[in-house]
C-alpha positions as CSV (number, residue, x, y, z in Angstrom):
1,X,0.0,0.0,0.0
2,X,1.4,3.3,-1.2
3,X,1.5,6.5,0.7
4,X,1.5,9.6,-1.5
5,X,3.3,11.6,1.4
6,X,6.3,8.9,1.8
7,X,6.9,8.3,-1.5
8,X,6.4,11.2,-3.0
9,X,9.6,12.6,-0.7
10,X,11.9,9.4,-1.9
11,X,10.9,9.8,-5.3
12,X,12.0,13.3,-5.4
13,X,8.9,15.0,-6.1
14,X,7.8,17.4,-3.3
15,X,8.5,18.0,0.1
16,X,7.9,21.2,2.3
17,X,9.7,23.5,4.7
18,X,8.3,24.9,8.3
19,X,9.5,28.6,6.9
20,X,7.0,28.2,4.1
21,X,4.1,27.1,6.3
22,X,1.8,24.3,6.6
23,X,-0.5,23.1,3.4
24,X,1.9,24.5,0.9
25,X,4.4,22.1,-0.9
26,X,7.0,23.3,-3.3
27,X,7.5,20.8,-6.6
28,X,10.8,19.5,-6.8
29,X,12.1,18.9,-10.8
30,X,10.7,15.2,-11.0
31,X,7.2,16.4,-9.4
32,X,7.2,19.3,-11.6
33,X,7.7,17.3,-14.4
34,X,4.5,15.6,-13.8
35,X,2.4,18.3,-12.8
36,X,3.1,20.5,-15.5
37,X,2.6,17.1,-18.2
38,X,-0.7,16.9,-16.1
39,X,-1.6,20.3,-16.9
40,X,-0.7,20.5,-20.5
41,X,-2.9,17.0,-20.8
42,X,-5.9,18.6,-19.6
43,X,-5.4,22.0,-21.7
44,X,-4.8,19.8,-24.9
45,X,-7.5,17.5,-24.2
46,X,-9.6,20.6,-23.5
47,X,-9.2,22.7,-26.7
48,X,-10.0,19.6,-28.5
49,X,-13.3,19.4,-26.5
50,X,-14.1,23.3,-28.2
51,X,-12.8,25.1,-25.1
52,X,-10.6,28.4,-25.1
53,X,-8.3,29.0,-21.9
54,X,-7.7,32.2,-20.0
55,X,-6.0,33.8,-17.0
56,X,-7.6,35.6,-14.5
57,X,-6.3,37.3,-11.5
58,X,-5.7,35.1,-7.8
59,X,-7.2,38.5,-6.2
60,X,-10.5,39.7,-6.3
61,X,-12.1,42.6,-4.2
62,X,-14.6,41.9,-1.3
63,X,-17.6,42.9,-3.6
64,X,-16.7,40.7,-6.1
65,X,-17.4,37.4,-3.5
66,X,-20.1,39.1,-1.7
67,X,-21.9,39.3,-5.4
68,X,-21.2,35.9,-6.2
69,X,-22.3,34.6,-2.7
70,X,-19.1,33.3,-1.5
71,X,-18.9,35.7,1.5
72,X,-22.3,35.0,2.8
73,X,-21.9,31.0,2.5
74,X,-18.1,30.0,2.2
75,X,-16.2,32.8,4.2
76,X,-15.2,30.1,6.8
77,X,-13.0,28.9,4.3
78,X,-11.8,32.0,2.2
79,X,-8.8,33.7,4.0
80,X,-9.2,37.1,5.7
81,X,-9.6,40.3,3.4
82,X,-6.3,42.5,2.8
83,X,-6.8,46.5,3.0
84,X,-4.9,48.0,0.0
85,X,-5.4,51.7,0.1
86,X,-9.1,51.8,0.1
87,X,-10.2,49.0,-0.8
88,X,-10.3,45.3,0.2
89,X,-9.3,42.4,-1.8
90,X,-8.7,38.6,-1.2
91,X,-7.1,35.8,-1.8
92,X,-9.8,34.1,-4.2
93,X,-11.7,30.7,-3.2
94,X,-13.0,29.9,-6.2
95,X,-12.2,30.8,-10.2
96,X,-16.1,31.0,-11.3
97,X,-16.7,34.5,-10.4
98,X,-13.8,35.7,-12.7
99,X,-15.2,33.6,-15.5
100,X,-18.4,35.2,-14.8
101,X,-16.8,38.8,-15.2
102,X,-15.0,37.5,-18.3
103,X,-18.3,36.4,-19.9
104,X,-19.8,39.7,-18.7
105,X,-17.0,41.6,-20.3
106,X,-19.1,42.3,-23.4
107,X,-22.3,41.5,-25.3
108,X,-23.1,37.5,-26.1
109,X,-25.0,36.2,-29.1
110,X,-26.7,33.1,-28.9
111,X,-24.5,32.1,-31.8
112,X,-21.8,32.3,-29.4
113,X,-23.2,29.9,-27.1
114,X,-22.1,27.4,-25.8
115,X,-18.9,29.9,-24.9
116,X,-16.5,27.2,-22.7
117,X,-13.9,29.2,-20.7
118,X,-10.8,27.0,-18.8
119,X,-8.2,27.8,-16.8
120,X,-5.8,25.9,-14.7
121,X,-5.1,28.7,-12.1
122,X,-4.2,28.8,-8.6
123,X,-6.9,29.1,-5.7
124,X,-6.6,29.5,-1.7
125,X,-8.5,27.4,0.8
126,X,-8.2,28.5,4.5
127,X,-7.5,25.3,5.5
128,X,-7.2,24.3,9.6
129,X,-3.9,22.6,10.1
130,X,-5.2,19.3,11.6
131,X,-6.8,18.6,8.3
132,X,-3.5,19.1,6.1
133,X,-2.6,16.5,4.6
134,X,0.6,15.7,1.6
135,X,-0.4,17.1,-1.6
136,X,-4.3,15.8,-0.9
137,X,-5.2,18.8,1.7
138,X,-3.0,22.0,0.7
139,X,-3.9,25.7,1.6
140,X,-2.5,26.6,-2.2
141,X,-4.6,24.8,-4.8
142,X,-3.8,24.6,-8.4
143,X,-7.4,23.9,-10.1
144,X,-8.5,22.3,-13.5
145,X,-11.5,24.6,-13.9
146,X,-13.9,25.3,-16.5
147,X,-17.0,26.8,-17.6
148,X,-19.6,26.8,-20.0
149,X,-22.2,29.6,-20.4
150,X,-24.8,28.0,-22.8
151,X,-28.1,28.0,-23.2
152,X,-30.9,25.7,-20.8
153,X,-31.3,23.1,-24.0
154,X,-27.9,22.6,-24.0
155,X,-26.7,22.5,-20.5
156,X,-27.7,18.3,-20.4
157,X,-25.2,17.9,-23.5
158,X,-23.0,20.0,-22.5
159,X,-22.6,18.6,-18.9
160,X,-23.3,15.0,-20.1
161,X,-19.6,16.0,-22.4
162,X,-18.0,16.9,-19.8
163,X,-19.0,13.7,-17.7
164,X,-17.1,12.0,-20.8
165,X,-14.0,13.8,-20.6
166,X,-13.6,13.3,-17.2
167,X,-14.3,9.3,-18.2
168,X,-11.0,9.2,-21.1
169,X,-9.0,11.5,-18.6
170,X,-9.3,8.6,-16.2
171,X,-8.5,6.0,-18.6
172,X,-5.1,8.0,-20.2
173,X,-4.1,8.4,-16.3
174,X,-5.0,5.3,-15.5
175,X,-7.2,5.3,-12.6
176,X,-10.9,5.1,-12.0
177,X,-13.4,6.5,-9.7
178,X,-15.2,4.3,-7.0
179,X,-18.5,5.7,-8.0
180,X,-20.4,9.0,-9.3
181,X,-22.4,10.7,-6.3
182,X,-25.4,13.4,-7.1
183,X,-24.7,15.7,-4.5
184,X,-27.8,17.7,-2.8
185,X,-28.5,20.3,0.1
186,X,-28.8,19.3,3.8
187,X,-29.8,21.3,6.3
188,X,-28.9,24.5,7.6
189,X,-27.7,28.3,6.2
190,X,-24.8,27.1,4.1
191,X,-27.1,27.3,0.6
192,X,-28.2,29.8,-1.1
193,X,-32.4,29.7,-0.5
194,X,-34.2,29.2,-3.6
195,X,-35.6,26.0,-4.1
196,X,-36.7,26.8,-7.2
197,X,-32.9,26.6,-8.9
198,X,-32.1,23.5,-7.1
199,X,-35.5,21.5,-8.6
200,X,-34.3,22.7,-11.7
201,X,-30.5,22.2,-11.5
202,X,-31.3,18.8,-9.4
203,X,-33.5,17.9,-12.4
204,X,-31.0,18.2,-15.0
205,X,-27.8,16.8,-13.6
206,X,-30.5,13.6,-12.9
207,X,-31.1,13.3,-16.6
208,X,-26.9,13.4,-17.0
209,X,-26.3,10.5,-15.1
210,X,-29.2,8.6,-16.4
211,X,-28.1,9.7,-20.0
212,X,-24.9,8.9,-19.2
213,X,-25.8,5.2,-18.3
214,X,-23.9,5.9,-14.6
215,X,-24.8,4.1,-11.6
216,X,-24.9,6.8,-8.8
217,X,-25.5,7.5,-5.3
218,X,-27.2,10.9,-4.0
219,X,-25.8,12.4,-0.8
220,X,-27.4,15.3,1.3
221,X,-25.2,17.9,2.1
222,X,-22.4,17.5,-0.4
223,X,-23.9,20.3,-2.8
224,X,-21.8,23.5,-3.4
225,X,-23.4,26.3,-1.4
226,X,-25.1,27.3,-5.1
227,X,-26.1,24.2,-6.3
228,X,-26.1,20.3,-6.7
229,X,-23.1,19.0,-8.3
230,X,-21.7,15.8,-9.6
231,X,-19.1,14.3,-8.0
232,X,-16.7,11.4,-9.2
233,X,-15.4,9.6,-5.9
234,X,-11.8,8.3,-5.9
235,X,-10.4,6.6,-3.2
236,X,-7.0,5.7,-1.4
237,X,-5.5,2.6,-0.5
238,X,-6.9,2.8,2.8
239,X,-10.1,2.9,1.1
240,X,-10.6,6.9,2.2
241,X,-12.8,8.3,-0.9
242,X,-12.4,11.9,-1.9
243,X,-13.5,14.2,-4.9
244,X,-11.8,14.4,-7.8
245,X,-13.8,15.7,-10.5
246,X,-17.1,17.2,-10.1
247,X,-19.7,18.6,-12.8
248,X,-22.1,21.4,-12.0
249,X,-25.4,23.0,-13.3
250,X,-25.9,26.6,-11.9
251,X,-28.9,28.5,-12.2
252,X,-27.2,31.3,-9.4
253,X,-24.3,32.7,-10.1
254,X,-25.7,33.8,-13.8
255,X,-28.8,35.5,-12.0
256,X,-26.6,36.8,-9.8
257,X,-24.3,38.5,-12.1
258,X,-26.9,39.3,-13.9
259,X,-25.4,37.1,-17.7
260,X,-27.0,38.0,-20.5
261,X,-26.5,36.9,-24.5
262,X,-29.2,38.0,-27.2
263,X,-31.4,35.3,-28.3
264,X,-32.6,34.0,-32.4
265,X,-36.0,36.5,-31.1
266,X,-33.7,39.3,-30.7
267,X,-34.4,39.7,-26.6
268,X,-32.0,39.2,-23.3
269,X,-32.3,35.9,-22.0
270,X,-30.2,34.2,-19.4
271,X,-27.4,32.0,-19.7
272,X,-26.9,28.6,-18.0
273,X,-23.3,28.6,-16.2
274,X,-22.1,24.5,-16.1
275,X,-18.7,23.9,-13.7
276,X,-16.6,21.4,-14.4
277,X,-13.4,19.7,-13.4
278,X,-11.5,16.7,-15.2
279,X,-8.7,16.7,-12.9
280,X,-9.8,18.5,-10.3
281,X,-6.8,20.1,-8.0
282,X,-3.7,19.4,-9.5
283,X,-2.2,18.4,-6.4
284,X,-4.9,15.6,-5.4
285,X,-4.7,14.3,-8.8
286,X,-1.0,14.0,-8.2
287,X,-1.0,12.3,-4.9
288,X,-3.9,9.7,-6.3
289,X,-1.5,9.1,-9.6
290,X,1.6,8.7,-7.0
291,X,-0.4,5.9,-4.9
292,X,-2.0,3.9,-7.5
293,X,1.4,3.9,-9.7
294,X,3.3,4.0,-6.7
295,X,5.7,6.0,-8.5
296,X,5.4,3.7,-12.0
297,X,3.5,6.4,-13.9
298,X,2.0,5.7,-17.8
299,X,5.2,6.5,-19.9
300,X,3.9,9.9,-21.2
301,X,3.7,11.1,-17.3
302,X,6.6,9.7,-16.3
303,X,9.6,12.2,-15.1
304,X,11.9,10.2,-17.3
305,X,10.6,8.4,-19.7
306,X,13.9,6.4,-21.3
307,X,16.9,5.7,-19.4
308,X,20.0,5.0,-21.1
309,X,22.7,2.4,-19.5
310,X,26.0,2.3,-21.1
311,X,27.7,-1.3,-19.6
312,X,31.1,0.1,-19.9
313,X,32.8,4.2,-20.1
314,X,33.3,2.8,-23.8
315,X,29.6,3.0,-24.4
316,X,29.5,6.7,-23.2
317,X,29.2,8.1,-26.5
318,X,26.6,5.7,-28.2
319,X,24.6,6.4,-25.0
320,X,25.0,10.3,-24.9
321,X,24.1,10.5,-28.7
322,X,20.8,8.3,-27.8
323,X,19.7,10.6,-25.2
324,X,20.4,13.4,-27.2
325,X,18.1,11.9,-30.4
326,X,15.3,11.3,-27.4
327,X,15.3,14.3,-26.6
328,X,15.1,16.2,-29.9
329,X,12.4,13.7,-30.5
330,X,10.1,15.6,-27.3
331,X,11.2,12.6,-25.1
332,X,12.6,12.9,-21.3
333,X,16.0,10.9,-21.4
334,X,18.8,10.4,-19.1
335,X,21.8,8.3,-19.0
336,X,23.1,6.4,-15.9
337,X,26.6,6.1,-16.5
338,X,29.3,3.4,-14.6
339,X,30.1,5.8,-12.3
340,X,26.7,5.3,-11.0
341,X,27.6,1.7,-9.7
342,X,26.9,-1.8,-11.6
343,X,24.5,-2.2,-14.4
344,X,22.3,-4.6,-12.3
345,X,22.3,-1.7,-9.8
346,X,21.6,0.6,-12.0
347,X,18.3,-1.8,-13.8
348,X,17.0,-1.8,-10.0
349,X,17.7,2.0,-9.3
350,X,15.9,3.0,-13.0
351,X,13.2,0.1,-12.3
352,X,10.3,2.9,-12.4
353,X,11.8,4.5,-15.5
354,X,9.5,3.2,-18.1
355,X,11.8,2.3,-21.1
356,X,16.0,1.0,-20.4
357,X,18.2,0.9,-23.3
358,X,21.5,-0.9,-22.3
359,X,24.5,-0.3,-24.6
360,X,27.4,-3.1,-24.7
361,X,30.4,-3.4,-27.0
362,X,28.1,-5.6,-29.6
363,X,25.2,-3.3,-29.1
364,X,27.5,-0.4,-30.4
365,X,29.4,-2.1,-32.9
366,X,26.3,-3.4,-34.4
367,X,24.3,0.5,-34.0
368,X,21.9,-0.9,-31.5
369,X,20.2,-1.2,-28.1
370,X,19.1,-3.8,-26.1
371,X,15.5,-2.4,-24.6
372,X,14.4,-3.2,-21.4
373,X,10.5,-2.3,-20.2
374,X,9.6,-1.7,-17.0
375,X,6.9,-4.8,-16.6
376,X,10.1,-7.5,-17.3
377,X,9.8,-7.7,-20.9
378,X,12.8,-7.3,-23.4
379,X,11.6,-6.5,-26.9
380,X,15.4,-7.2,-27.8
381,X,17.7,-5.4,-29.8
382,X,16.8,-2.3,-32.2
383,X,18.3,0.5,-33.6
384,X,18.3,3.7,-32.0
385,X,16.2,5.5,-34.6
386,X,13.1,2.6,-34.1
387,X,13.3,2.6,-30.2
388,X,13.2,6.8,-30.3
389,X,10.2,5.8,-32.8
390,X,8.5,3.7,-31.5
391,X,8.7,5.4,-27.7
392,X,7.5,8.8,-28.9
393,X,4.1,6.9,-30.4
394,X,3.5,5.7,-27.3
395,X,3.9,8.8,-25.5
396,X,1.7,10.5,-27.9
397,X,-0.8,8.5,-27.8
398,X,-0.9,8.5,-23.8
399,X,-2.8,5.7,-22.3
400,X,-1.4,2.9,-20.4
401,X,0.0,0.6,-22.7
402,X,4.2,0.2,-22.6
403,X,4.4,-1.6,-26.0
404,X,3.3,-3.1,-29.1
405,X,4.9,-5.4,-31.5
């Protein structure tokens, strides 16, 4: 059983520091690596699902969360407002009220809609300490959040899509969810009142799932404070479930910001705002990936995807040039050189490293390497050219899979 915490310190990913404060790792190269890969999935994978990606501020002032109904229901959780001259801004809790004021930014046509706005951008959680946790419970979030303003008729699709994306996310990273949970109100001042948006919103997200053909469970009191929400459960070794993507319908937040586009008839109508989240926080996903890999990520996540081991200094060159065709071929190489102790030691040390290409005296005499995968298999001998071939189509076509013949 893998702990995300543990190994993500031996594998070199992240760690933190006392001076920096509690809930807030710092990525070391290797984690880097895979966050950023992460992110650039999900933006790829995004634009070719029709969406176009923006940045928007980590501040907003006071007035911006008290329109959106984040002061009134959430403040608990949002950090305390900072006076700059005179006015008050904070750290934001959430990236929909910027989307909203991006949407707002000018007149919409319905021939615009649906209009699907992403961003991967950072967010801030007041977090109490107790509940801190690796990368799975942080005070600095970096989110995988989108969007869509569209019309009522095309809120189902358009959330049922997104149900789907989440779905061939999964299967790329290689994980699945536990189950998908319909999350409703409970009791108490935490929602916004008007039962009216929830029947409606609660109505819709229904027919996703039952579109969708997805067995699901509904769960009082797991709503956002503006609406019911779809949640897709993951869980941990210990069997602990969390949220890791979620898909929304919200009636609120358009209403109150007051989103408009022009309709065929020529008159203002209101927009339909749906939230969604493939991968969620950046740094859950990454502690999930960590402990169901346990470090052995899909080849095109992997920190180093091909790992070069020359048997003798004689095989230097041949395994320098190699690393250097990898690379100019988009892949993340490395050698491991003799210095670095016996090539047995050095199979066992690179055992998480997806690909191996060891380099003898008849491998370079003959202008070839001997290929090792990570699950035990040996493909045998090819030439550097076909391995740096055959490699990069794995990668680019992501999934799971090491190797085809």
């Amino acid at each position: 059983m893998h702990d995300h915490r543990r190994l993500g310190r031996e594998l070199g990913l992240f760690d933190t520091d006392p001076l920096m404060g509690a809930g807030l790792p710092y990525w070391l190269p290797d984690g880097a690596v895979v966050r950023h890969t992460l992110e650039e999935y999900v933006r790829d994978a995004e634009r070719r699902a029709g969406y176009r990606h923006v940045y928007s501020p980590v501040l907003g002032k006071r007035e911006l969360y008290e329109l959106s109904g984040h002061w009134a229901h959430y403040s608990e959780d949002m950090y305390p407002a900072m006076r700059v001259g005179a006015e008050e801004v904070v750290l934001r809790p959430s990236l929909c009220p910027h989307h909203a004021l991006i949407y707002r930014s000018r007149a919409r046509s319905y021939r615009e809609l649906p209009l699907r706005i992403a961003e991967v951008g950072a967010m801030y959680r007041s977090e109490l300490s107790g509940v801190l946790g690796g990368l799975t419970r942080v005070r600095a979030i970096q989110l995988n959040d989108a969007h869509v303003f569209c019309t009522l008729d095309q809120a189902v699709e358009e959330a049922r899509a997104a149900l789907e994306l989440i779905g061939r996310a999964y299967a790329d990273l290689g994980i699945s969810a536990v189950r998908h949970r319909l999350s409703l109100p409970g009791e108490g001042g935490k929602y916004v009142a008007d039962p009216e948006l929830w029947r409606r919103a609660t109505v819709l997200l229904r027919e996703v799932l039952d579109g969708a053909g997805v067995a699901y469970e509904e769960a009082e009191g797991e709503a956002a404070f503006y609406g019911p929400k779809i949640d897709v459960q993951i869980a941990d070794p210990a069997g602990r479930e969390s949220t890791l993507s979620t898909v929304q319908i919200d009636f609120h937040q358009p209403e109150r910001f007051g989103l408009q586009y022009v309709g065929a008839d020529g008159r203002k109508h209101r927009p339909v705002m749906v939230h969604r989240s493939v991968v969620g926080s950046v740094e859950r996903a990454v502690a999930h990936l960590v402990e169901v890999h346990g470090g052995a990520f899909p080849a095109w996540l992997a920190p180093v995807q091909l790992l070069v081991l020359p048997v003798g200094e004689e095989q230097l060159a041949e395994a320098e040039a190699l690393v250097a065709a990898a690379v100019a071929g988009g892949l993340r190489a490395e050698v491991a050189g003799p210095e670095e102790g016996s090539l047995g030691a050095r199979v066992r040390a690179g055992r998480l490293v997806p690909y191996q290409a060891v380099i003898g005296a008849r491998e370079a005499e003959a202008g070839v390497v001997a290929v090792r995968l990570r699950d035990g298999r040996r493909p045998g001998a090819l030439p550097q050219a076909e391995l740096v071939r055959r490699i990069g189509e794995r990668v680019a076509g992501r999934g799971t899979t090491l190797w085809t013949e």
